[in-house]
C-alpha positions in Angstrom: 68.9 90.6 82.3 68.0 89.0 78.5 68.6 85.5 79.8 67.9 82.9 82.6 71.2 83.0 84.1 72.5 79.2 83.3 75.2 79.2 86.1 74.8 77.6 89.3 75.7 79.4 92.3 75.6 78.3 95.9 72.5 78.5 98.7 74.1 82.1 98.9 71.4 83.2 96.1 68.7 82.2 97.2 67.7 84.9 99.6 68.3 87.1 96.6 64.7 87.4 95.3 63.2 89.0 98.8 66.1 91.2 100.1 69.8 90.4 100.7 71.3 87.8 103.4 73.9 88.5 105.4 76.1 86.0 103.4 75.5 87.8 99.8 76.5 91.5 102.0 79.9 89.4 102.4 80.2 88.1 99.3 79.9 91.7 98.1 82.5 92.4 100.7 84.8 90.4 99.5 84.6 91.6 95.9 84.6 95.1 97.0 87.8 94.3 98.7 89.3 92.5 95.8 88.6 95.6 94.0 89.9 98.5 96.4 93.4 96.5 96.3 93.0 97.2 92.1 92.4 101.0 93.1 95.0 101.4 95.7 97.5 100.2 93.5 96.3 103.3 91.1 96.0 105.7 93.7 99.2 104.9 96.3 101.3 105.7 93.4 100.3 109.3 92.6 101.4 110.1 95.6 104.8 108.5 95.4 105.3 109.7 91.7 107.7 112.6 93.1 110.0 110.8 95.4 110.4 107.9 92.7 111.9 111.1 90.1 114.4 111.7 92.9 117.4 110.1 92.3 118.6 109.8 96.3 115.4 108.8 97.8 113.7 106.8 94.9 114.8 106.0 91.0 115.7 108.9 89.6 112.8 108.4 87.0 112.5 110.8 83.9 109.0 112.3 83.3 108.5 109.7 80.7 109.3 106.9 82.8 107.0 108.1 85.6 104.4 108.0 82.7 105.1 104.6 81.7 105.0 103.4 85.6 101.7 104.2 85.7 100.4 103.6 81.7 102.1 100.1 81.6 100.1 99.2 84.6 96.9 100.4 82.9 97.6 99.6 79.4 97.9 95.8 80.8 95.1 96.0 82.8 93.0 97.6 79.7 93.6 95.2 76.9 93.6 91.8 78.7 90.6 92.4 80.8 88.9 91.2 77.2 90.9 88.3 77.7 89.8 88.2 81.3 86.1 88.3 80.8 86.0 85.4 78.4 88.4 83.4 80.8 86.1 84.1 83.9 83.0 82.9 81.6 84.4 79.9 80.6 86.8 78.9 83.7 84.9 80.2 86.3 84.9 83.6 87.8 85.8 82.7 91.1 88.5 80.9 90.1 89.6 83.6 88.1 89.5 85.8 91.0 91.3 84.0 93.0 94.2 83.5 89.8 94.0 87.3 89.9 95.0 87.5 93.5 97.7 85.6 93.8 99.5 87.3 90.2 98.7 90.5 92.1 100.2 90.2 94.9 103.0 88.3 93.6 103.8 91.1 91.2 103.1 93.7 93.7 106.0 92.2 95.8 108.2 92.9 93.0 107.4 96.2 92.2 108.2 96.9 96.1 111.9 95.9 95.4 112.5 97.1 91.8 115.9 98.1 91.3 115.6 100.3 88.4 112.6 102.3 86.8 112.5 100.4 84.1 112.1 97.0 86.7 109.4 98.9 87.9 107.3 99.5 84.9 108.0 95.9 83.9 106.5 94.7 87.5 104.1 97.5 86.7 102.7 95.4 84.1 102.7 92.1 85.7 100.4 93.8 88.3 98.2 94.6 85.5 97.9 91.3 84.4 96.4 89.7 87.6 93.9 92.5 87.5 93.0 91.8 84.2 91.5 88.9 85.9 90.0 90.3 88.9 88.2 93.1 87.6 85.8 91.4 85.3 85.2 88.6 87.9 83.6 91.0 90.5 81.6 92.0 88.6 80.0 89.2 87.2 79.8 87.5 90.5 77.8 90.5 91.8 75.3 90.0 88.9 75.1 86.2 90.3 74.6 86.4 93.9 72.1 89.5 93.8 68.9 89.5 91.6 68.1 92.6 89.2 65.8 94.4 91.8 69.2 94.7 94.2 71.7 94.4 91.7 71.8 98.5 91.1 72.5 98.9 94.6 75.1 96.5 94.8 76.6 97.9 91.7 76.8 101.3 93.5 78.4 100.0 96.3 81.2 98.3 93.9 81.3 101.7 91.9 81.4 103.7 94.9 83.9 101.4 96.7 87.1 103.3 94.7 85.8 106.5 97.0 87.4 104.6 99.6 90.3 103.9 97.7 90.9 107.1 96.3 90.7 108.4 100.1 92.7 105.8 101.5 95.3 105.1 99.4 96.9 108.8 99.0 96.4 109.0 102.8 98.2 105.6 103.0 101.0 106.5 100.6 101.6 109.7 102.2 102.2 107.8 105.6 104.6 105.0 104.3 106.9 107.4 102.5 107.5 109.6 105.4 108.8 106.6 107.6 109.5 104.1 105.1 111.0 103.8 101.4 109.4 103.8 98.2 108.4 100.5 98.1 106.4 100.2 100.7 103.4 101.4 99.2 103.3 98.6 96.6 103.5 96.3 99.6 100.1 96.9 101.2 98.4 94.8 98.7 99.7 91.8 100.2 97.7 92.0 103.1 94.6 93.1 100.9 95.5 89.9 99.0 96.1 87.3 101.9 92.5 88.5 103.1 90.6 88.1 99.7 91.5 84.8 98.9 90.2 83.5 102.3 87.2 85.4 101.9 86.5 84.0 98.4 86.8 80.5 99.5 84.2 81.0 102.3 81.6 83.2 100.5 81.8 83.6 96.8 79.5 80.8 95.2 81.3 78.2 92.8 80.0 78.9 89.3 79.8 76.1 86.7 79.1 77.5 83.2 77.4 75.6 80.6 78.2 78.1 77.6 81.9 77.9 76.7 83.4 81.2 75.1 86.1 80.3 73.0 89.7 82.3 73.0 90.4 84.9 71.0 94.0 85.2 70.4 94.0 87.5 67.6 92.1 90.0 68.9 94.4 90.1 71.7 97.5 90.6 70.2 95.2 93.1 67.6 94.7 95.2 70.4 97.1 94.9 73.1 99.5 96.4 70.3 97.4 98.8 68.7 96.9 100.3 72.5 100.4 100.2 72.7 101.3 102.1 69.9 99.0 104.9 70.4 100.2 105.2 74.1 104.0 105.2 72.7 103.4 107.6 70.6 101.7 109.9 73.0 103.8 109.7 75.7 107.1 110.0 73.9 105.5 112.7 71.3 104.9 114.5 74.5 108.5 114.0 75.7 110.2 114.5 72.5 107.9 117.8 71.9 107.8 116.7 68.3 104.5 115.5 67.3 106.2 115.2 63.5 109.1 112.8 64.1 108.0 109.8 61.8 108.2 107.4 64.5 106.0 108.9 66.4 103.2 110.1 63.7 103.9 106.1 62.1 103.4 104.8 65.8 100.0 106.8 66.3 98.9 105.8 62.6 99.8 102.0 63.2 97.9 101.9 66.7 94.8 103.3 65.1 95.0 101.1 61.8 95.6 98.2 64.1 92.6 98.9 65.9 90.7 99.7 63.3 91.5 95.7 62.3 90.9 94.5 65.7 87.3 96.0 65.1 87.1 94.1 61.7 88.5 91.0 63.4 86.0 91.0 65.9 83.3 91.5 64.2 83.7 88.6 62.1 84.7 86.4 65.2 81.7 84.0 66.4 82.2 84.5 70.1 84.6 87.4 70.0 86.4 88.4 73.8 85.5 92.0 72.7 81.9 92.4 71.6 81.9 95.0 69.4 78.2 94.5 68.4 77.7 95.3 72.0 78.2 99.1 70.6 75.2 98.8 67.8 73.1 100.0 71.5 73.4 103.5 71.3 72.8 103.4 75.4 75.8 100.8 75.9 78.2 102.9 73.3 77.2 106.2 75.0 77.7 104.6 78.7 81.0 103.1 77.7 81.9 106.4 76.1 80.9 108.4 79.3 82.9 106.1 81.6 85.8 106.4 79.3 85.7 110.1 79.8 85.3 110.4 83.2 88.3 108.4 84.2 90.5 110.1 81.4 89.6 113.5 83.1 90.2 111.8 86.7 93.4 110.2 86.1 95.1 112.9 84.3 94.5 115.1 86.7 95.6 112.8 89.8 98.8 112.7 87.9 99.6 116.7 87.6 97.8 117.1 91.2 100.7 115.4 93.1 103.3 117.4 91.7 101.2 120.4 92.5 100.7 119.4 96.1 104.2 118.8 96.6 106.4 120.9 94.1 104.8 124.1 93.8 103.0 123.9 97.5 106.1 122.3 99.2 103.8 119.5 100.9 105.3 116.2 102.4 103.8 113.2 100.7 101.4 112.6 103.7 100.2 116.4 103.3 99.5 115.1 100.0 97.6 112.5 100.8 95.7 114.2 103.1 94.9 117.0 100.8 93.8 114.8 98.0 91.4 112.7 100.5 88.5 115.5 99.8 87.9 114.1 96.2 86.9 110.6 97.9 84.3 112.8 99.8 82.3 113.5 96.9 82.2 109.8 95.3 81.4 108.4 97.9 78.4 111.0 98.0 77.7 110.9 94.6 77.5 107.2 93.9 74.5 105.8 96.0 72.9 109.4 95.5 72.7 109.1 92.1 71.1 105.1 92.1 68.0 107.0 93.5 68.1 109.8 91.3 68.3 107.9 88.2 65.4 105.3 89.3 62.8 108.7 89.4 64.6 110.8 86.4 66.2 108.5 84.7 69.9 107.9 83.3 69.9 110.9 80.8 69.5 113.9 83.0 71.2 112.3 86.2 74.5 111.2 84.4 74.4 114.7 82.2 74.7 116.7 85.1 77.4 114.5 86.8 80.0 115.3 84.2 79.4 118.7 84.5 79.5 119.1 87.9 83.1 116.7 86.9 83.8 119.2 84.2 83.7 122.2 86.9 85.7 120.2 89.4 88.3 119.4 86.3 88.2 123.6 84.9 88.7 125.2 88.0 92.0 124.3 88.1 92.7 127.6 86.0 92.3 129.3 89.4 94.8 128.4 91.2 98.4 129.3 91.4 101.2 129.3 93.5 99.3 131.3 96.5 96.5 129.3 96.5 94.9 127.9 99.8 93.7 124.8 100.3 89.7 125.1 101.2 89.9 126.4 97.3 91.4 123.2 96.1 89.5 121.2 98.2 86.1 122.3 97.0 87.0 121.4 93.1 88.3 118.2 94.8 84.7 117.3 96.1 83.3 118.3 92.2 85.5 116.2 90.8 84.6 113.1 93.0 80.5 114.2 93.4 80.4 113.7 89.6 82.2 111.1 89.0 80.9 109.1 91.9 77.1 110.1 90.1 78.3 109.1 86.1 79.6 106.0 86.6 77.2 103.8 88.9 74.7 104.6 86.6 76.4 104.2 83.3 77.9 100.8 84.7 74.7 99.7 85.5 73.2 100.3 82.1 75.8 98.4 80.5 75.7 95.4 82.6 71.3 95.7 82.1 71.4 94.6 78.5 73.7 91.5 78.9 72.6 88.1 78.9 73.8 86.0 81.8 76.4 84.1 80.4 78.2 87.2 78.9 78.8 89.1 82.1 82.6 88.1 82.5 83.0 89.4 78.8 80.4 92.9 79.5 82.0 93.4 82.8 85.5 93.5 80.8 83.7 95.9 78.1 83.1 98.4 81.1 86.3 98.2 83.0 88.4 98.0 80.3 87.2 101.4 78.7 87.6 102.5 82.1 91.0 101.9 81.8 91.9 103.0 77.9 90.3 106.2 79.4 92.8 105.9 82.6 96.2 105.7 80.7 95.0 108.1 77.9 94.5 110.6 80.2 97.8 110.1 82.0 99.1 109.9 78.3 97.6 112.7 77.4 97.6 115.2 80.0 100.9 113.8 81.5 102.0 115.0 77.5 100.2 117.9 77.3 101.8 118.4 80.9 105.5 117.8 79.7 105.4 119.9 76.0 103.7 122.9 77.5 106.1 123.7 80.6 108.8 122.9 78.4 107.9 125.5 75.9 107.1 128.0 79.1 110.1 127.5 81.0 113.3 127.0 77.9 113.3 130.9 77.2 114.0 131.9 80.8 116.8 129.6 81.0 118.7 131.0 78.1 121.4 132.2 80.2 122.4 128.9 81.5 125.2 126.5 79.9 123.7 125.1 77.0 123.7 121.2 78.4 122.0 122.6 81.9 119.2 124.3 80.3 118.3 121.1 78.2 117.9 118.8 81.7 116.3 121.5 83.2 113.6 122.0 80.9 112.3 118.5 80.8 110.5 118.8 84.1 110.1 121.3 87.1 112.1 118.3 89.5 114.7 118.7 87.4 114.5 123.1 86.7 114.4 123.1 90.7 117.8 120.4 91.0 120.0 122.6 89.1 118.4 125.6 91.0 120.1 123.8 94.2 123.4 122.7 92.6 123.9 126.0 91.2 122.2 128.2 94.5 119.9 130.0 91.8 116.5 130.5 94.3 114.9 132.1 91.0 115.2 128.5 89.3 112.6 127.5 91.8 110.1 130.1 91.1 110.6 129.5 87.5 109.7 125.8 88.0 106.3 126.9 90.0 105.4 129.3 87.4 106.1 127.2 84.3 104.4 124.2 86.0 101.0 126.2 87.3 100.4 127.2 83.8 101.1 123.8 82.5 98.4 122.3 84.8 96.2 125.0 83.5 96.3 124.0 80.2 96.2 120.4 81.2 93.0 120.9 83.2 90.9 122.9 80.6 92.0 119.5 78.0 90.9 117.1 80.9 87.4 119.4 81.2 86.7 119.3 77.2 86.4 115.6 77.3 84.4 115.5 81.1 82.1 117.6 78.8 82.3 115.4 75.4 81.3 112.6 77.7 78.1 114.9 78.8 76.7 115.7 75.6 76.9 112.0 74.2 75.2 110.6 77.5 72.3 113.3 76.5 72.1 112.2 73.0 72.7 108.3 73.6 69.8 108.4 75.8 67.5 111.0 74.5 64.9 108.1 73.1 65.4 106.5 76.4 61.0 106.1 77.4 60.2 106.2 81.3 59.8 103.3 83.4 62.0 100.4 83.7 64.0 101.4 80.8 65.1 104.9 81.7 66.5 103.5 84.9 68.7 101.3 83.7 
């Protein structure tokens, strides 16, 4: 790190200079914990995405709204984990953790019992406040209880940690909606949450900081609605399939010019939440990039993946989640694989070939269809996760390597929040892409159909394959598979290009990148 760290931790640090002590392996336990609960709350709903669009067994939620379910959540959790880093430096990141917790779980409760879709996106984005404050906590704390010759391996097990999560949590879901109703998969955080803050009370060292970071309110009200705007204007450009409506091209104009200030603001802001001068290191702006990228691949294509599984395949929602579990397989392979990779080759050519082995996993989709057997889908499954378990414990770990101690809260918010902008714009996105594409596939082949029926029945394949029942039309159904497979195609070649964006910056951020200590950051 650049500086003497100035916080004070407990005796739990001072094994940290020879190897680990059993107390700093449950520290990290804990914090790997606190985490998974952030991830399961990602990854549970994917799975319950196509019962909540049914209006008996869920909320009868329109494709938009099952968008902003899960882009509320993210958009929150994105733009106040600025807020969240410079909270934890200045208040304490334990504390802030434990803040974190309780908001979670509180909100969690409420998104369990939501009456409405639009009460669930709401509770959605409570959710995403408390782990606003949890995320960038972790992660610091991990940089204070283990020294920098274990503090790549610890990072790798925090990275690699949302393997579990992403195995777990579909697996989960799956489980709770065939015996119980949609809300119960919000509810298993509780649990997660009870256990955490007992944990962090009994392991987690007590930090006193001595440098105070001052709030920034204007930056985050700069870019908490300059986020919003862009993520509007996606999602309902996508839903309206008219990307020249004024209020959508003035809402995606306005989110980028107020973005564009928040960058101005911040760089004229003495202690800003968002350090934008962080970016003047081509290695940190091409790590943050790559992250980005990864996740927007990832989550866009958990999002079409469900209704795949379970539309077009005719899976129950544990089937699901048991046929999604494969893609935790390869993170969990690829993270600690790639911390020994990168500390003999180096960051450049490790992280390179992790997006495109991603970018394969992402592509492949192309191949299958309505026929397709699952060892097929399970192999791009395991790409998908082996790369993206390999990019981003590396990347995270060169971000966090040129930080200065008393900045981690704020660096660790850098990371996860661009982790995040790249999570909803990818649901955004792809979810768009997604909507316009089957849309413009399906309308001409329900031209013989009242006027009114056609209209709902082209705005997603849940609702082609409804008015296939109401009116006993079987060929409704296969219209809905057909239109949505080629849909996901497109998506999935969109979700590749940026997997692949993200590996050709990482080989040009890090191209000067000399051998030794350096080139393993």
């Amino acid at each position: 790190m650049a500086a003497q760290n100035t916080a004070t931790t407990d005796a739990a640090q001072t094994g940290s200079a020879h190897s680990p002590t059993g107390r700093q392996w449950l520290a990290l336990s804990v914090l790997v914990l606190s985490q998974l609960a952030v991830w399961l709350d990602n990854t549970v709903l994917n799975v319950a995405l196509k019962t909540l669009a049914d209006p008996d067994e869920g909320l009868g939620a329109s494709p938009n709204q099952l968008q902003w379910s899960i882009s509320s959540y993210t958009l929150v959790f994105a733009v106040l984990l600025f807020t969240g880093g410079v909270l934890a430096d200045r208040y304490g990141h334990r504390r802030l953790l434990l803040t974190g917790m309780v908001l979670f779980g509180a909100a969690s409760a409420w998104a369990a019992y939501s009456g409405s879709a639009t009460e669930l996106i709401v509770a959605r984005g409570a959710m995403g406040i408390g782990s606003a404050l949890i995320m960038p906590a972790t992660l610091a704390l991990i940089a204070q209880v283990f020294d920098e010759r274990h503090r790549a391996t610890a990072i790798a097990i925090w990275s690699g940690s949302s393997g579990i999560a992403i195995a777990t949590g579909p697996m989960l879901s799956g489980a709770l909606l065939d015996h119980f109703w949609w809300g119960s998969v919000f509810l298993v955080n509780v649990p997660i949450v009870v256990l955490c803050v007992a944990g962090s009370f009994v392991f987690l060292p007590g930090v006193v900081t001595r440098v105070r970071q001052k709030f920034d309110p204007l930056g985050v009200v700069l870019s908490t609605a300059g986020l919003f705007a862009i993520v509007w204007g996606v999602i309902e450009g996508g839903h309206r399939n008219d990307w020249t409506d004024p209020a959508i091209v003035a809402s995606l104009a306005g989110g980028v010019l107020l973005v564009a200030v928040f960058v101005l603001v911040e760089l004229r802001v003495a202690n800003p939440s968002f350090d934008v001068r962080l970016f003047r290191d081509i290695r940190f702006t091409g790590a943050s990039v790559a992250v980005m990228l990864t996740f927007f691949g990832l989550n866009g294509s958990m999002y079409y993946t469900s209704f795949y599984l379970q539309g077009v395949q005719g899976q129950t929602p544990l089937e699901c989640g048991l046929s999604i579990a494969p893609v935790a397989l390869g993170v969990l392979l690829g993270a600690p694989l790639s911390a020994k990779l990168v500390r003999n080759h180096g960051v450049r050519p490790v992280v390179t070939a992790a997006m495109l082995i991603a970018t394969t996993g992402f592509v492949a989709y192309v191949f299958l269809d309505e026929s397709s057997g699952l060892p097929l889908f399970w192999v791009f499954l395991i790409l998908q996760g082996l790369g993206m378990g390999a990019a981003v414990a590396p990347t995270t770990e060169a971000i966090m390597a040129i930080l200065p101690a008393d900045r981690t809260g704020a660096g660790s918010a850098v990371n996860n929040s661009l982790r995040q902008i790249g999570g909803v714009l990818g649901v955004a996105v792809l979810g768009s892409v997604l909507v316009s594409v089957y849309r413009d596939r399906v309308t001409p082949r329900l031209s013989g159909l009242p006027a009114g029926d056609a209209a709902a029945a082209g705005e997603s394949p849940e609702a082609t394959r409804l008015l296939g029942a109401k009116m006993r039309l079987p060929r409704l159904s296969d219209i809905a598979d057909e239109g949505f497979v080629h849909a996901m195609h497109v998506a999935s070649v969109v979700g590749a290009a940026a997997a692949a964006a993200g590996a050709v910056i990482i080989w040009w951020a890090f191209r000067r990148t000399s051998s030794g200590a350096r080139s393993s950051m």
